[in-house]
N, C-alpha and C positions, 0 to 999 in steps of 0.2 A: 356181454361178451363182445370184444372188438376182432374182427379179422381183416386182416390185409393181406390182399394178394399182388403179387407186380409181376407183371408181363413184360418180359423184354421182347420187342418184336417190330418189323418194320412195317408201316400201313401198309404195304402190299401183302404183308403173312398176314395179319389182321384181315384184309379184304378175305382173302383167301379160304381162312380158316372159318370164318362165319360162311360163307358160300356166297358172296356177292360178287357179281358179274365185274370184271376189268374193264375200265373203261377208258383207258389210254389211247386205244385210236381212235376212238368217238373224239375226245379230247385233240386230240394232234389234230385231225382233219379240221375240227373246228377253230382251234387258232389257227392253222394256213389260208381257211377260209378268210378270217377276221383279217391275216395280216396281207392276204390279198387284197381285200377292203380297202383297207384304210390306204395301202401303197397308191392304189388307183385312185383315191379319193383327196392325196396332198396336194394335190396341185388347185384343188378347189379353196383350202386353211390357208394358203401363201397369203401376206400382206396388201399383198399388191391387188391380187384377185378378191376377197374379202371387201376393198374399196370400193372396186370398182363395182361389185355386185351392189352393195349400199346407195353408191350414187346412182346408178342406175335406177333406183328406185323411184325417187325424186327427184330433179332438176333442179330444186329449192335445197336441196339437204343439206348443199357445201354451203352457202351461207346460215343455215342454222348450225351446223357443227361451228362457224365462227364465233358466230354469236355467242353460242354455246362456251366455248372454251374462251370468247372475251368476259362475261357472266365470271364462271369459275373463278379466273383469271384475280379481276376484281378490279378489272377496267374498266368496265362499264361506270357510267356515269348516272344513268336512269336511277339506282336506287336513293343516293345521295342528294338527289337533286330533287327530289319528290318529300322526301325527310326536311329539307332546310324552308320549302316553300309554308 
């Protein structure tokens, strides 16, 4: 025996009809929360500031990021030059 039933209903009659609690402004206060957050928090993700947090880190770091990106690059000359010896 097969039976199918279909509900047409919107997840808040669903919510409803089971007896489960609405939770909407739980919800709403917690995104304003969140996009309170993050609002006060862009100006830390900016490019410029991200940099400057990094190099502050090390004194040495902006010549390793050269290095680094001459490496990638495939400027460097170290690994060729160790190969031909």
């Amino acid at each position: 025996m097969k039976v199918n039933i279909e509900i047409d209903c919107t997840p808040l009659e669903a919510r409803q009809f089971f007896g489960l609690p609405d939770l909407s402004p739980m919800q709403t206060a917690v995104m304003d929360k969140l996009q309170q957050q993050m609002m006060s928090n862009i100006e830390k993700m900016a490019p410029e500031a991200l940099m400057q947090n990094w190099l502050s880190f090390d004194p040495r770091l902006t010549e390793r990021f050269q290095d680094m990106f001459v490496a990638m690059a495939g400027l460097g000359s170290s690994r060729t030059s160790d190969k031909k010896k």
